[in-house]
VOGU-3710 file (C-alpha; in Angstrom, 3 decimals, decimal comma):
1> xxxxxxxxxx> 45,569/9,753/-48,077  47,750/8,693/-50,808  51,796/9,777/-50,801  53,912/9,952/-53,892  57,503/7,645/-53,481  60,355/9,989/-54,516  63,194/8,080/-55,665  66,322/9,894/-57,272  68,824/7,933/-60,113  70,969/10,640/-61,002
11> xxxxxxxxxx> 72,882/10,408/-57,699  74,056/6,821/-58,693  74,714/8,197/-62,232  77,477/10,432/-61,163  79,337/8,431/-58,885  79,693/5,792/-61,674  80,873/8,535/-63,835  83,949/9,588/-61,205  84,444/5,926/-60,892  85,102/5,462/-64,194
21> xxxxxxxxxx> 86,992/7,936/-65,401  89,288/7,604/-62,527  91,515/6,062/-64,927  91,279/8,122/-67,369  92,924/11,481/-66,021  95,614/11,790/-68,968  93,524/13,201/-71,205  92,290/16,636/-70,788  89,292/16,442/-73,213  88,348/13,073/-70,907
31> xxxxxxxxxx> 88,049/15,745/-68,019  85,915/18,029/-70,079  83,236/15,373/-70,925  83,536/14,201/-67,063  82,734/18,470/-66,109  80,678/18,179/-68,930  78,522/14,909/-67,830  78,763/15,999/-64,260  77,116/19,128/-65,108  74,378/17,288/-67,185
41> xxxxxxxxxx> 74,258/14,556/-63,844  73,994/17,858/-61,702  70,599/19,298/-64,040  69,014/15,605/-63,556  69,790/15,381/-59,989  68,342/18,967/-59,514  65,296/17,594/-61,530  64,949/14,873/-59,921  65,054/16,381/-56,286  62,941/19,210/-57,710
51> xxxxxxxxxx> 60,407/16,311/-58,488  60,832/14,618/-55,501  60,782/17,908/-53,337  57,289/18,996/-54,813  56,592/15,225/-54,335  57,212/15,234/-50,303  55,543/19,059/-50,663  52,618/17,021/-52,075  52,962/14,533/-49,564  53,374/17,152/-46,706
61> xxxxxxxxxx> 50,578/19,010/-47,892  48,521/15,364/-47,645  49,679/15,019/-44,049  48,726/18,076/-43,088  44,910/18,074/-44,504  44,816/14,665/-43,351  46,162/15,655/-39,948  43,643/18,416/-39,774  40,932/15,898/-40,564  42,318/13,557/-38,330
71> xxxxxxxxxx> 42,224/16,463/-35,488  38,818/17,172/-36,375  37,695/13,766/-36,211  39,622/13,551/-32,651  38,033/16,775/-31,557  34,882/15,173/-32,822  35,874/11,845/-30,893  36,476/13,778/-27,864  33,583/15,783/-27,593  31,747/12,410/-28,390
81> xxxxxxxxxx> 33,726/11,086/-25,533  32,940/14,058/-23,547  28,998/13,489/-24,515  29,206/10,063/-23,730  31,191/10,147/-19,990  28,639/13,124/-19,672  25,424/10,677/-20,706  27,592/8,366/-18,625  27,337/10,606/-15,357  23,680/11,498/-16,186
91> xxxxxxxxxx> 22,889/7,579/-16,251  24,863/6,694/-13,579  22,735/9,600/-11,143  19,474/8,349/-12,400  20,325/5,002/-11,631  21,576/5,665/-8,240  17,997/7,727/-7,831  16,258/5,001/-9,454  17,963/2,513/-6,979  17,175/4,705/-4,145
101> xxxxxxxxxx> 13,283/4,835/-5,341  13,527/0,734/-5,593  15,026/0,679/-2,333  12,278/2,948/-1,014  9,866/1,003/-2,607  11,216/-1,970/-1,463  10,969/-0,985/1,887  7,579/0,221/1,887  6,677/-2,904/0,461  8,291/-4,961/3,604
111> xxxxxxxxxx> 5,936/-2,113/5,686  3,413/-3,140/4,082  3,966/-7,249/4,111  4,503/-6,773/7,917  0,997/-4,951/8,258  -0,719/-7,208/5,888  0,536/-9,988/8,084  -0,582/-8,005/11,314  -4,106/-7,647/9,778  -4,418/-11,040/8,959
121> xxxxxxxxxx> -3,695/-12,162/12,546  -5,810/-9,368/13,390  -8,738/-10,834/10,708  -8,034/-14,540/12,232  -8,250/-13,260/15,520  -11,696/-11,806/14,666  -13,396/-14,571/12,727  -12,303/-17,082/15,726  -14,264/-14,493/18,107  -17,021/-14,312/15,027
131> xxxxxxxxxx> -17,060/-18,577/15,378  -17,370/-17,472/19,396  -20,122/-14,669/19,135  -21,655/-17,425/16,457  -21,889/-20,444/18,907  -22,763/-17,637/21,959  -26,130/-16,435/19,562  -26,628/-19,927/18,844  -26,444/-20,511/22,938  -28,868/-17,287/23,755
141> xxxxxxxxxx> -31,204/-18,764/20,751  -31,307/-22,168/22,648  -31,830/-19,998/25,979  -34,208/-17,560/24,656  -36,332/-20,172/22,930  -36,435/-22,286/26,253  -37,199/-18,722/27,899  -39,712/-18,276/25,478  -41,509/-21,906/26,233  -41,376/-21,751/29,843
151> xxxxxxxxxx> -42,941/-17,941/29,562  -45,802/-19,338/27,561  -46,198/-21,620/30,414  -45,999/-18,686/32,734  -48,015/-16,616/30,381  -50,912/-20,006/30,630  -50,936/-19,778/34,472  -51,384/-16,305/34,691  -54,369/-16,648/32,506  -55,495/-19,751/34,584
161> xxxxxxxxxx> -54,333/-17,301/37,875  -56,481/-14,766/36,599  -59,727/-16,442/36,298  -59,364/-17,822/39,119  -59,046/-14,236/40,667  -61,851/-13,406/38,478  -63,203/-16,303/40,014  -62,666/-15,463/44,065  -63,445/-11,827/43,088  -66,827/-13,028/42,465
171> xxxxxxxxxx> -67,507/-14,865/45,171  -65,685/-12,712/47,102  -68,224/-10,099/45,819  -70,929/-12,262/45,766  -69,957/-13,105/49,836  -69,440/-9,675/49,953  -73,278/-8,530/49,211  -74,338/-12,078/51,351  -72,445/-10,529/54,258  -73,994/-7,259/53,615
181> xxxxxxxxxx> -77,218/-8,341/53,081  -76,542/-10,609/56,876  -75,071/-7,426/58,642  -78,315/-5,941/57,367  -80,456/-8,469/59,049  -78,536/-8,867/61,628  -78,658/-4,637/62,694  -82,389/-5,239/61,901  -82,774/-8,547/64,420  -80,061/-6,449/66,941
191> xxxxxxxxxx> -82,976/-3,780/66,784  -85,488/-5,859/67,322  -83,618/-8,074/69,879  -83,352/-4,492/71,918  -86,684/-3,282/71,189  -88,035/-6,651/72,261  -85,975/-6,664/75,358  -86,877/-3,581/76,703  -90,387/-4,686/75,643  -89,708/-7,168/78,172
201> xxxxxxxxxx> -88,473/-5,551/80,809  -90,864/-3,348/80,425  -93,616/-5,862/80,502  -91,719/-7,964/83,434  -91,884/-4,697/85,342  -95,763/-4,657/84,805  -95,886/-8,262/85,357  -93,746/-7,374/88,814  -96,002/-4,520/90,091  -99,392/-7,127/88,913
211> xxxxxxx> -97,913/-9,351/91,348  -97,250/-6,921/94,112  -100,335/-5,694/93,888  -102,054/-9,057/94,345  -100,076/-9,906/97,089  -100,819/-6,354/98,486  -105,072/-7,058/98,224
//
């Protein structure tokens, strides 16, 4: 905005003019030429505040556009402001929920640690018992292996065991028909034994009633 300077001369011009014909006051045509140059100071002074009133008119008429565009731009820098304190606000909640999600996050995480840490004590606890259950299997395979050796020496008698008991069967078979073949003979000699004995006694009683007979004669 650019303002006009109003500056008026014609109010110095007539107080010089009373000033200097303040010694002059015996002469009546003197005071005609002062009415006369006070009129003429009056026009210029008119003119000159006429100029310098349309001058601060001008000026006014500056201010006030420039006011209005200064209003606009602090209606414009207000509702900015407004914008911004309201971007401001809208920020300010999304960080608090984005600090609240951290946090969350954050907290899950520590969950998490804490059960990572409880699963590794839980995986150390198992691989010692694997290193356990590894020496154990390697025990049982020592165990099973000497099981295994003293069944084949097991497994060896009972094959000697059974021929032998193939073995006795035989002869017990074989003593078997020999004791068959004897309790044969021997019902065979028992008959004949008896058959011969009464044979005896028979002929013992003939032999007896010979001799009585004799005797008898």
């Amino acid at each position: 905005m650019k303002l006009t300077k109003a500056f008026s001369s014609a109010t110095f011009g007539i107080l010089l003019s009373m000033h200097l014909n303040a010694g002059a006051q015996n002469s009546a045509k003197d005071g005609l030429e002062r009415i006369k140059a006070n009129v003429n100071n009056s026009k210029v002074n008119l003119q000159e505040y006429e100029k310098n009133l349309k001058t601060v008119e001008g000026n006014i008429s500056e201010v006030t556009k420039a006011k209005s565009q200064v209003e606009n731009q602090q209606r414009q820098v207000l509702q900015q402001a407004e914008e911004n304190n309201q971007a401001i606000g809208r920020l300010g909640t999304q960080e608090k929920e984005i600090q609240q999600l951290m946090n969350d996050e954050k907290s899950k995480l520590a969950q998490e640690n804490q059960k990572v840490q409880e699963l590794e004590a839980m995986i150390a606890k198992i691989k010692e018992n694997q290193k356990k259950r590894d020496m154990n299997i390697n025990d049982y395979q020592l165990q099973l292996t000497q099981l295994q050796e003293e069944k084949k020496i097991w497994n060896t008698r009972a094959n000697t065991l059974k021929e032998q008991n193939e073995q006795v069967s035989q002869k017990m078979r074989s003593l078997a028909s020999e004791e068959n073949e004897w309790v044969a003979k021997q019902k065979g000699y028992q008959g004949e034994v008896k058959r011969w004995s009464k044979e005896v006694e028979r002929q013992q009683k003939l032999n007896d009633s010979y001799n009585s007979l004799a005797e008898v004669k």
